[in-house]
N, CA, C, O and CB atoms as a CASP TS submission, in Angstrom:
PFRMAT TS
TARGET T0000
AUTHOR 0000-0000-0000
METHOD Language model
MODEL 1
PARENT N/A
ATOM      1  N   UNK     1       0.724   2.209  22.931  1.00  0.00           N
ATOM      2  CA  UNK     1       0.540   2.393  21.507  1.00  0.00           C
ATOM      3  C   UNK     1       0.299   1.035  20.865  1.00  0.00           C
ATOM      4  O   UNK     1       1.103   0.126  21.073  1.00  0.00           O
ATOM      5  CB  UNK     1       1.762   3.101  20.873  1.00  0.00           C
ATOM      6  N   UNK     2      -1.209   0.782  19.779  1.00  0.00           N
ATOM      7  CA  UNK     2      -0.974  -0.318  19.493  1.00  0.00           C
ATOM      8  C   UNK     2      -0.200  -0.388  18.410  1.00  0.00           C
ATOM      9  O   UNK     2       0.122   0.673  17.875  1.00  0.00           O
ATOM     10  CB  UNK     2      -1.943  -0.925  19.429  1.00  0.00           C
ATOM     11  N   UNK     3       0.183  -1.429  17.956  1.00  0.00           N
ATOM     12  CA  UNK     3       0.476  -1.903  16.658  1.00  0.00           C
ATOM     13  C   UNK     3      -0.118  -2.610  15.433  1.00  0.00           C
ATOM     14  O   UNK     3      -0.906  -3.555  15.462  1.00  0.00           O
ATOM     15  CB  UNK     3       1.161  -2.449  16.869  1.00  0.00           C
ATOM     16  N   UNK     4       0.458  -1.912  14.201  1.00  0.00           N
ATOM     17  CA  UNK     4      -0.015  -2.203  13.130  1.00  0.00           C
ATOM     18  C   UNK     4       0.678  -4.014  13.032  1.00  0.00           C
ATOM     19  O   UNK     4       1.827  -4.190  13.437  1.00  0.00           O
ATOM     20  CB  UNK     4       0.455  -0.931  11.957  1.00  0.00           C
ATOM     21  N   UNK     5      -0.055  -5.105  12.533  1.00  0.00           N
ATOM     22  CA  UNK     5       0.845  -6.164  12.347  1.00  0.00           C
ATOM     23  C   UNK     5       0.724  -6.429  10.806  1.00  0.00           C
ATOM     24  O   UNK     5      -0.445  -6.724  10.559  1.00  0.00           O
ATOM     25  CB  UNK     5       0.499  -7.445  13.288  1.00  0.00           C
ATOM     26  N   UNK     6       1.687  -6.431   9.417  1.00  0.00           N
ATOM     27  CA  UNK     6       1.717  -6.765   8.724  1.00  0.00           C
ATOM     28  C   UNK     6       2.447  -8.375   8.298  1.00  0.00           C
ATOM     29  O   UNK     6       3.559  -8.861   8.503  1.00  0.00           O
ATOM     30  CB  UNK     6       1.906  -5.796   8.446  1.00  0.00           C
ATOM     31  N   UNK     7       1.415  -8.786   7.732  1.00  0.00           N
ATOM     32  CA  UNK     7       2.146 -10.201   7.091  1.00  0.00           C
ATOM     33  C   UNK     7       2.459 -10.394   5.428  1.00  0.00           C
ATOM     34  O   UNK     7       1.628 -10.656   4.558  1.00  0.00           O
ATOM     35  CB  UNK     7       1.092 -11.493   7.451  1.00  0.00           C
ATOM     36  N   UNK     8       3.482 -10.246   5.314  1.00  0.00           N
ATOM     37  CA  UNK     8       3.835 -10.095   3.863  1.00  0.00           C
ATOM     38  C   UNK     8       4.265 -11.383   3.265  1.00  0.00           C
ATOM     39  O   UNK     8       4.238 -11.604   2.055  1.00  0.00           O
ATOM     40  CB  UNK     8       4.945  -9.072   3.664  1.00  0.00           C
ATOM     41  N   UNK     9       4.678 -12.252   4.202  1.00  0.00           N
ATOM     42  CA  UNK     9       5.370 -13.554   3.423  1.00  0.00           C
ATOM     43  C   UNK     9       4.399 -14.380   4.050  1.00  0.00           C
ATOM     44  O   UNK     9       4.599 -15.212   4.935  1.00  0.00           O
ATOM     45  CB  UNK     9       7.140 -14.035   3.711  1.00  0.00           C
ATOM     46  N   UNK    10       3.385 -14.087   3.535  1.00  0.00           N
ATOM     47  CA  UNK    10       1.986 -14.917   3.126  1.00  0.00           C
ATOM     48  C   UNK    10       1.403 -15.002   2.045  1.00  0.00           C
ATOM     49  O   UNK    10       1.763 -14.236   1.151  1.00  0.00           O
ATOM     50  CB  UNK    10       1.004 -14.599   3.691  1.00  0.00           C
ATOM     51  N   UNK    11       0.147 -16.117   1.749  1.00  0.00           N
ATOM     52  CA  UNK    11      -0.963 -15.333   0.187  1.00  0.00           C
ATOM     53  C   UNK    11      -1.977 -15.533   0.246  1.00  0.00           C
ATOM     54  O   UNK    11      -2.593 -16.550  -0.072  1.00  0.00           O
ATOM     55  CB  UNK    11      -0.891 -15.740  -1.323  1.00  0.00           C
ATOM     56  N   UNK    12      -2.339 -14.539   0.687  1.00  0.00           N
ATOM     57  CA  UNK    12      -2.351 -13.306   0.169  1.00  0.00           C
ATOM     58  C   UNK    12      -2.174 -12.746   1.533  1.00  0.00           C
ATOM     59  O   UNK    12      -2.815 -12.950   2.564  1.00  0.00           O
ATOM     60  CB  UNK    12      -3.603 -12.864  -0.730  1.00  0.00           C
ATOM     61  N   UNK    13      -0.563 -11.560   1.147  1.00  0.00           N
ATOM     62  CA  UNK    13      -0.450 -10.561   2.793  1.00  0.00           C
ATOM     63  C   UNK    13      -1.511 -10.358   3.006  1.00  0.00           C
ATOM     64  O   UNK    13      -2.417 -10.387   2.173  1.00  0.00           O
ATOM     65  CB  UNK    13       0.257  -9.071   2.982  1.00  0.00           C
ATOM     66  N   UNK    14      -1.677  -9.954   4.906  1.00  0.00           N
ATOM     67  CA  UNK    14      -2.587  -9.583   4.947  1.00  0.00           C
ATOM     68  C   UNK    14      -2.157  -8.090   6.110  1.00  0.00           C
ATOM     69  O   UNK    14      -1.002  -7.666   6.144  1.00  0.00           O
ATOM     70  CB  UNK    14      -3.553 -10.806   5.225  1.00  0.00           C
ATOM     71  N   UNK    15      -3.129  -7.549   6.857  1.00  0.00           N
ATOM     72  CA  UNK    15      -2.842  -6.752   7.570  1.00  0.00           C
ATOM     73  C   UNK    15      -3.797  -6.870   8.584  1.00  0.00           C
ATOM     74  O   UNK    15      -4.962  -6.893   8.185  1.00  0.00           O
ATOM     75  CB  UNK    15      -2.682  -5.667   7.003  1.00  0.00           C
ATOM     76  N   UNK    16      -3.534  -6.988  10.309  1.00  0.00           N
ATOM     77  CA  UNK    16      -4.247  -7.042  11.469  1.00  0.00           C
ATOM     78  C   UNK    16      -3.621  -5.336  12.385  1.00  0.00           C
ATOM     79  O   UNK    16      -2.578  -4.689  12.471  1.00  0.00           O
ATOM     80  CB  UNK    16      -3.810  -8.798  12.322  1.00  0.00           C
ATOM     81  N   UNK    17      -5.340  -5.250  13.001  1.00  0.00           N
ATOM     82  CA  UNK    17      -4.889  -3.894  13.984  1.00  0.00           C
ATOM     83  C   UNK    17      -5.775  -4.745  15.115  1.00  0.00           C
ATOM     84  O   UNK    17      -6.825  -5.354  14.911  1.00  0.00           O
ATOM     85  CB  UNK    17      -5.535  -1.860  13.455  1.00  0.00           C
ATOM     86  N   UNK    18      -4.897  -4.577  16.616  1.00  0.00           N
ATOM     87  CA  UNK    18      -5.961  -5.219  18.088  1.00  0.00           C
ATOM     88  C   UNK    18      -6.820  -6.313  17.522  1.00  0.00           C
ATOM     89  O   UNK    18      -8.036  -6.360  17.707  1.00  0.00           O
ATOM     90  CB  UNK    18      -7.251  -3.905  18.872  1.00  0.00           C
ATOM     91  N   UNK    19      -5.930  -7.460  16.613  1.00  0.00           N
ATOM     92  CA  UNK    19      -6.006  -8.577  16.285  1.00  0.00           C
ATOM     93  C   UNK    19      -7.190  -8.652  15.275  1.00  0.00           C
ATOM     94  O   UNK    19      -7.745  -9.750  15.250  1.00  0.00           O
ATOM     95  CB  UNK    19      -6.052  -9.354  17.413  1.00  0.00           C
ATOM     96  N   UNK    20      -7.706  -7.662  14.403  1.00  0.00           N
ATOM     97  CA  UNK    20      -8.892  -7.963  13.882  1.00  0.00           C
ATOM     98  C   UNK    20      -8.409  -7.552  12.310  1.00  0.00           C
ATOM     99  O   UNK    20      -7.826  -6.480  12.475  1.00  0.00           O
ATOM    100  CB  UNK    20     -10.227  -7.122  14.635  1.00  0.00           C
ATOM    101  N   UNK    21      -8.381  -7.762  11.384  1.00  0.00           N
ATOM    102  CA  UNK    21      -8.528  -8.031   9.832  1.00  0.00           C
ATOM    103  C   UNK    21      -8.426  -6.255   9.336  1.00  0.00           C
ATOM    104  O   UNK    21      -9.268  -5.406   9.631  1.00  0.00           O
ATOM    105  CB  UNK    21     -10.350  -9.010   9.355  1.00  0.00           C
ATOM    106  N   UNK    22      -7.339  -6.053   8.639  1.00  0.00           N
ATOM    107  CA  UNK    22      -7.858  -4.749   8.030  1.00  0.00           C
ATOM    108  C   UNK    22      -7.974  -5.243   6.504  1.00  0.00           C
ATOM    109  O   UNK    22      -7.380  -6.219   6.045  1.00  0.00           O
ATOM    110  CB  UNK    22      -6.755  -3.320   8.272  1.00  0.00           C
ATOM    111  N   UNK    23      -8.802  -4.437   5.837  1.00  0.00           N
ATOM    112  CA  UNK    23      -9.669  -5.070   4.703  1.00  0.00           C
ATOM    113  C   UNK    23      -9.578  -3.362   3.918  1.00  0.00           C
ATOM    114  O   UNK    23     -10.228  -2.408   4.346  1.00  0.00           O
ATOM    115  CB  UNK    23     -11.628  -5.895   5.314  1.00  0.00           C
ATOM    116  N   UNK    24      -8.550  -3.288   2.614  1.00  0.00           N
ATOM    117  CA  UNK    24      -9.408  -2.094   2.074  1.00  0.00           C
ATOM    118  C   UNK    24     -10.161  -2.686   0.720  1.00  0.00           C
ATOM    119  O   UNK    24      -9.982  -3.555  -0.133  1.00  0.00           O
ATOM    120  CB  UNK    24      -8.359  -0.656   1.680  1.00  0.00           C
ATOM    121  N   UNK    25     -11.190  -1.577   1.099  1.00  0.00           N
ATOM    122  CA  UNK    25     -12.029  -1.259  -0.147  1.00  0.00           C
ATOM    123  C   UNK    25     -11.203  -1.007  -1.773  1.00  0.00           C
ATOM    124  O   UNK    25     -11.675  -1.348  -2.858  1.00  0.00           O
ATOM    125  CB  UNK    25     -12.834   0.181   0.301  1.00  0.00           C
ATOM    126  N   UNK    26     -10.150  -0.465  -1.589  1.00  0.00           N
ATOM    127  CA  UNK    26      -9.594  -0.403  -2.836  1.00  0.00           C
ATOM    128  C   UNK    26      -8.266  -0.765  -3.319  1.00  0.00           C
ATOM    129  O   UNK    26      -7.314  -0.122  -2.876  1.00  0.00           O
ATOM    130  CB  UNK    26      -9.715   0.637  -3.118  1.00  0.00           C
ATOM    131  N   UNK    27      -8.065  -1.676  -4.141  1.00  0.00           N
ATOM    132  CA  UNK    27      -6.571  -2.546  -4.323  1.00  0.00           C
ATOM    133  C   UNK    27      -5.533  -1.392  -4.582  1.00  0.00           C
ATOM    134  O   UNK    27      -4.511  -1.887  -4.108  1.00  0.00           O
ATOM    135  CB  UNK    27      -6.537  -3.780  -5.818  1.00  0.00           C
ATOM    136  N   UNK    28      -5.184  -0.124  -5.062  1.00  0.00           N
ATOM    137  CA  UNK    28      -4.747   0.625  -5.206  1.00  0.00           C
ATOM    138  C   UNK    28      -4.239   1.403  -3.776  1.00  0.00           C
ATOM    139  O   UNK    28      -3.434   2.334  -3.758  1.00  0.00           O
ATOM    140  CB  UNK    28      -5.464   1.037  -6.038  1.00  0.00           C
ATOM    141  N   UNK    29      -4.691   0.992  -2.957  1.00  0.00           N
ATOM    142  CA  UNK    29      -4.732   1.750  -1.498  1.00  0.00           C
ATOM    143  C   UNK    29      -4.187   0.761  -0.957  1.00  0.00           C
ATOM    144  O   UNK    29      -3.328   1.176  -0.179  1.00  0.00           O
ATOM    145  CB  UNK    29      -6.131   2.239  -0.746  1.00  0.00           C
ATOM    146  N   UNK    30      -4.246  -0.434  -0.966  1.00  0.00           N
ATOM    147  CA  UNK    30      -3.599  -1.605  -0.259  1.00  0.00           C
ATOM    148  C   UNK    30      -2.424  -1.568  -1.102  1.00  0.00           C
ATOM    149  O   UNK    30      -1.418  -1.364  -0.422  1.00  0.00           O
ATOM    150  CB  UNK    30      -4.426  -3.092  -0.218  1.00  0.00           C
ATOM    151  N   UNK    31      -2.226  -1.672  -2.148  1.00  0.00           N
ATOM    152  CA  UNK    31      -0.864  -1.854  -2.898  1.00  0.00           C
ATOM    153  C   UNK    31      -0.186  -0.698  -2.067  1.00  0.00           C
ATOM    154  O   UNK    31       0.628  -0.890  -1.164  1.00  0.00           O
ATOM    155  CB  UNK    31      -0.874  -1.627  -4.761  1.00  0.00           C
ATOM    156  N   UNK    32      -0.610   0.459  -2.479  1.00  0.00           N
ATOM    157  CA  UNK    32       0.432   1.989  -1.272  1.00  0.00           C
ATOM    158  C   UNK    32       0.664   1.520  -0.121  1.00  0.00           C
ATOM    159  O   UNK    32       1.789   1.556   0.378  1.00  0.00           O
ATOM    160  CB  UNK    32      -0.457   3.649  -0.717  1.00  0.00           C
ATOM    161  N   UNK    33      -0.519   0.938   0.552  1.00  0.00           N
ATOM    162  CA  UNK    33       0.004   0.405   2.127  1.00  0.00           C
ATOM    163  C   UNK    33       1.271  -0.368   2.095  1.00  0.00           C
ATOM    164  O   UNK    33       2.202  -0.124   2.863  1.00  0.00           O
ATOM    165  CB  UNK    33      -1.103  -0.654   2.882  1.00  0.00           C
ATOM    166  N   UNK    34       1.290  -1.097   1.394  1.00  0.00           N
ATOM    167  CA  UNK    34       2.331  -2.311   1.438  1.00  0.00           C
ATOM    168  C   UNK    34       3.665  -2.158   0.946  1.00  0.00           C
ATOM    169  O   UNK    34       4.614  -2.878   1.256  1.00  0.00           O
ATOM    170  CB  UNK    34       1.858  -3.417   0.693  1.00  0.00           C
ATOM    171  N   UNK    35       3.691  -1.098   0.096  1.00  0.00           N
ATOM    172  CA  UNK    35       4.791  -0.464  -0.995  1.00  0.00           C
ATOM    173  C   UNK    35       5.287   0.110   0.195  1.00  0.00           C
ATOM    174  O   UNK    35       6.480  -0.041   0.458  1.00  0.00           O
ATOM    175  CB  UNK    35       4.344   0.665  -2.442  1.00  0.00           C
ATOM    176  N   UNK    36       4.371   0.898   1.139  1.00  0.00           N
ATOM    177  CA  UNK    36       4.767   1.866   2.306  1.00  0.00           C
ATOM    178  C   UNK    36       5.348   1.380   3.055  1.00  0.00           C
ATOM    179  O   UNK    36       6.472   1.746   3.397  1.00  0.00           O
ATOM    180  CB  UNK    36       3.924   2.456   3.004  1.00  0.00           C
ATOM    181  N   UNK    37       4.645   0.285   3.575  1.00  0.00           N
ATOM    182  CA  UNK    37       5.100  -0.827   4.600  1.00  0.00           C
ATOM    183  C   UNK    37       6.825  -1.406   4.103  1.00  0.00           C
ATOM    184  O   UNK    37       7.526  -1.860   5.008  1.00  0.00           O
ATOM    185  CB  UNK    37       3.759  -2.308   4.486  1.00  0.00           C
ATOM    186  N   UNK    38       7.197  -1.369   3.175  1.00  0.00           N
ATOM    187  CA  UNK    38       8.218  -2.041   2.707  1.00  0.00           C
ATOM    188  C   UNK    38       9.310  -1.095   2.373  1.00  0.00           C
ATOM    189  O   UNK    38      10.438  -1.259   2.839  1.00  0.00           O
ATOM    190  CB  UNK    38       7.820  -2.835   1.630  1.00  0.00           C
ATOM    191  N   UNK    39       9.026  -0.143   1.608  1.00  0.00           N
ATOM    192  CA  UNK    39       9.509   1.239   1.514  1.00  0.00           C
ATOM    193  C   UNK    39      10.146   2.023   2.729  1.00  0.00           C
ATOM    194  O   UNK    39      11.276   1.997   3.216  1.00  0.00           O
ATOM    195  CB  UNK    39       8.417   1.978   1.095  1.00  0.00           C
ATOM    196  N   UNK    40       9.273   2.560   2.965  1.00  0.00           N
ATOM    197  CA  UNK    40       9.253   3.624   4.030  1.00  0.00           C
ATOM    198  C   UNK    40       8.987   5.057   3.956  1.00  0.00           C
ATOM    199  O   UNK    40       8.575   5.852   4.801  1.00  0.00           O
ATOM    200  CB  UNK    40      10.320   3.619   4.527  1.00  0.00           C
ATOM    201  N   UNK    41       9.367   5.205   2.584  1.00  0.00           N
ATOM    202  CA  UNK    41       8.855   6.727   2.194  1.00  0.00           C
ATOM    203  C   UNK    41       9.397   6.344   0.591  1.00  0.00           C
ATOM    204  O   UNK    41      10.180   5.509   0.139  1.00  0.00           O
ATOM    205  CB  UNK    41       9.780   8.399   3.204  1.00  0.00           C
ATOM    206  N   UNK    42       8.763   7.141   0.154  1.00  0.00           N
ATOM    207  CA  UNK    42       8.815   7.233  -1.461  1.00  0.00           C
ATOM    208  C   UNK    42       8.297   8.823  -1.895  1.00  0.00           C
ATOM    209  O   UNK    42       7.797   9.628  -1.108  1.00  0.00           O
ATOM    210  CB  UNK    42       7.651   5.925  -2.220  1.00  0.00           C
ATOM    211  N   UNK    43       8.579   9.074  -3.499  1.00  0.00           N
ATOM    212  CA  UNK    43       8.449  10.413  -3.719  1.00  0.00           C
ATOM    213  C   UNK    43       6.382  10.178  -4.709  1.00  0.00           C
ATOM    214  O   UNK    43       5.781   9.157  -5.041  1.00  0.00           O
ATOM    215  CB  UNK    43      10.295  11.112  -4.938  1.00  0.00           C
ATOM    216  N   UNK    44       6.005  11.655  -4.819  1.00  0.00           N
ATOM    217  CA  UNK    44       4.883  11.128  -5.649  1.00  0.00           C
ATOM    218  C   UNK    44       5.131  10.545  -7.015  1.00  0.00           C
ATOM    219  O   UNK    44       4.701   9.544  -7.588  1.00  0.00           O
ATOM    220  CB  UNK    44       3.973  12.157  -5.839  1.00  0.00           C
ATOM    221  N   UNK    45       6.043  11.593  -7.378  1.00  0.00           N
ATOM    222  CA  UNK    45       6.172  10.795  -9.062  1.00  0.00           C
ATOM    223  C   UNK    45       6.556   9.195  -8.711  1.00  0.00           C
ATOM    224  O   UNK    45       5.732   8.426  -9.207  1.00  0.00           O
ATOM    225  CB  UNK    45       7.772  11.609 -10.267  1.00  0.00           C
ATOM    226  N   UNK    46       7.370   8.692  -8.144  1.00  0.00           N
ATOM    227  CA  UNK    46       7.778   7.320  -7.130  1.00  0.00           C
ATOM    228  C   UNK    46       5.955   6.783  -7.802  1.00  0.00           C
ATOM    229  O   UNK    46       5.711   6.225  -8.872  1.00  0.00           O
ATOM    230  CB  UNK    46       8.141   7.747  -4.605  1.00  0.00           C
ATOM    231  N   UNK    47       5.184   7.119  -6.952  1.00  0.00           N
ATOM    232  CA  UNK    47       3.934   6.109  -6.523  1.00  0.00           C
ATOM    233  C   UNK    47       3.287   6.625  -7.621  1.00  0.00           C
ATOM    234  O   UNK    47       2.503   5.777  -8.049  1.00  0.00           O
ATOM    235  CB  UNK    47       3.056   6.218  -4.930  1.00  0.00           C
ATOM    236  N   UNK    48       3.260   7.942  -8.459  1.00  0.00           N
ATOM    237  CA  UNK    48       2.194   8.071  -9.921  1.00  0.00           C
ATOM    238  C   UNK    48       2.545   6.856 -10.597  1.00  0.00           C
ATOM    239  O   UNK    48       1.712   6.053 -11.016  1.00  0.00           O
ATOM    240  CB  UNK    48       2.483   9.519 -11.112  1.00  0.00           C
ATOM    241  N   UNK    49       3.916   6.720 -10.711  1.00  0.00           N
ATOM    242  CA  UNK    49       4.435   5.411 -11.730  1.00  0.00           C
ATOM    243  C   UNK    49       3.930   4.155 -11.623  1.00  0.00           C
ATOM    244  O   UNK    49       3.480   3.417 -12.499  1.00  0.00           O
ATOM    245  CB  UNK    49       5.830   5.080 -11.602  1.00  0.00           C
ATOM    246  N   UNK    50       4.093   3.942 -10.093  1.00  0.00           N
ATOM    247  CA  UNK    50       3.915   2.624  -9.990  1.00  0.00           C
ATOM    248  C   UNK    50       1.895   2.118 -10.384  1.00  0.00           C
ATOM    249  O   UNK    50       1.366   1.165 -10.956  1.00  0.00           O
ATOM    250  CB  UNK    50       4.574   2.312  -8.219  1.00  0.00           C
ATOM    251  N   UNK    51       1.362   3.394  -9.680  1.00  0.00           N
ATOM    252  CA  UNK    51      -0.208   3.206  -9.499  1.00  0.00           C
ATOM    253  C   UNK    51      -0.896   3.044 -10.778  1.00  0.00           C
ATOM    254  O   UNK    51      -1.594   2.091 -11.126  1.00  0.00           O
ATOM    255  CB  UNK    51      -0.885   4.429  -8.779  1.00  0.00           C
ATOM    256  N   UNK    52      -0.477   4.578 -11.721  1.00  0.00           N
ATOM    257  CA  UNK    52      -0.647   4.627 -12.289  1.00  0.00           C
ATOM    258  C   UNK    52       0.061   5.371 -13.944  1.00  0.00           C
ATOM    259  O   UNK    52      -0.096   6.346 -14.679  1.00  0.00           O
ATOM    260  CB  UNK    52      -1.325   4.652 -11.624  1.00  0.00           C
ATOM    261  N   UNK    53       0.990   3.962 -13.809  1.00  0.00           N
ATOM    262  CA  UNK    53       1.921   3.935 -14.970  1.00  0.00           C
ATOM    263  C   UNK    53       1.622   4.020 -16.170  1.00  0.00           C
ATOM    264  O   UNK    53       2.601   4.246 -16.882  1.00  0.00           O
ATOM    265  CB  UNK    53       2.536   3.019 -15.022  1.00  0.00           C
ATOM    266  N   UNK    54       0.178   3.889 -16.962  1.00  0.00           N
ATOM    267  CA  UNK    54      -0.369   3.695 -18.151  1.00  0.00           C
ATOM    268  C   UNK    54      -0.716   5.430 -18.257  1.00  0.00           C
ATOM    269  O   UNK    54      -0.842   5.849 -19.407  1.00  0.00           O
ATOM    270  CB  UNK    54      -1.706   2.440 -18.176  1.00  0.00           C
ATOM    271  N   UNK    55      -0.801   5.972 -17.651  1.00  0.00           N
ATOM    272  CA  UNK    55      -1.512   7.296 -17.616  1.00  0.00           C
ATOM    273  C   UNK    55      -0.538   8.757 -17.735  1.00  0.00           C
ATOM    274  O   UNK    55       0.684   8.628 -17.664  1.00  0.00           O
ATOM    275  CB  UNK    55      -2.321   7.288 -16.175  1.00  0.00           C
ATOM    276  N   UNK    56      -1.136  10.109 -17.914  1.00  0.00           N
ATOM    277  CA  UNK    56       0.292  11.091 -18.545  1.00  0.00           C
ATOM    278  C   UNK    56       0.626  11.064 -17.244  1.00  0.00           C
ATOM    279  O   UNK    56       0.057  10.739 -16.202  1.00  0.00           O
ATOM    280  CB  UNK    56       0.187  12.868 -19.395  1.00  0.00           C
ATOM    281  N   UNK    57       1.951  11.591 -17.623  1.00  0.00           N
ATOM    282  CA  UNK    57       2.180  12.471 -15.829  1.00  0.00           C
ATOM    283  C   UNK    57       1.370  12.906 -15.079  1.00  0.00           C
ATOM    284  O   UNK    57       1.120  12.428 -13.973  1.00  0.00           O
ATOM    285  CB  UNK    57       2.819  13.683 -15.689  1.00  0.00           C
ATOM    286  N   UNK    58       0.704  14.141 -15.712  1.00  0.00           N
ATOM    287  CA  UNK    58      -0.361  15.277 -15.218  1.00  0.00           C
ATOM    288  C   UNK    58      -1.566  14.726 -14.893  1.00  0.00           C
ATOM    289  O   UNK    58      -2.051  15.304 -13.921  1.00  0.00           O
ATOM    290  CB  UNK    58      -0.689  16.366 -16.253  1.00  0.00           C
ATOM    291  N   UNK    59      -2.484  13.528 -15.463  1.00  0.00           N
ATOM    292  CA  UNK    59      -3.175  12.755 -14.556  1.00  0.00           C
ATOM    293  C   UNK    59      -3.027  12.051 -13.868  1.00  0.00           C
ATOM    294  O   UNK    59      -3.967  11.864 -13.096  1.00  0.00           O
ATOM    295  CB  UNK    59      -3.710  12.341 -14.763  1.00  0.00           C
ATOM    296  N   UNK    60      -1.536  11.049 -13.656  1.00  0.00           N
ATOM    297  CA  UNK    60      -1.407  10.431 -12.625  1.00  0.00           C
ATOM    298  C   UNK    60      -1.419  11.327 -11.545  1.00  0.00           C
ATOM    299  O   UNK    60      -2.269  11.469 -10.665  1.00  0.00           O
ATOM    300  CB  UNK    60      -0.400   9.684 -12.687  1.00  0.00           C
ATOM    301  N   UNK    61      -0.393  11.892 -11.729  1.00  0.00           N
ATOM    302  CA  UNK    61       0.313  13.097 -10.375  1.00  0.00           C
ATOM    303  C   UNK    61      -1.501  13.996 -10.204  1.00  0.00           C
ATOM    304  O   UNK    61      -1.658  14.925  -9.411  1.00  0.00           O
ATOM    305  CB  UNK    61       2.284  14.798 -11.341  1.00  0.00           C
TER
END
């Protein structure tokens, strides 16, 4: 099984899979990765807040 390698106490974290660069397309998706990565599980209302805290409930969620 490989492994995911996260580096967080870097800057900017980054994230390697079979030593090569993972890169997302969207900062919102990397923030979840990393929240995840650190977390371990969280609820949705949990991640509507954090993602998207400016917004009602019913469109975040």
């Amino acid at each position: 099984m490989e492994l995911i390698q996260v580096h967080m106490l870097q800057t900017p974290p980054s994230i390697e899979y079979k030593g090569k660069p993972i890169v997302f397309s969207l900062k919102k998706a990397e923030a979840l990765f990393y929240y995840m990565a650190v977390e371990k599980n969280a609820t949705r209302t949990t991640l509507a807040s954090l993602l998207w805290g400016g917004q009602p409930d019913e469109a975040a969620r």
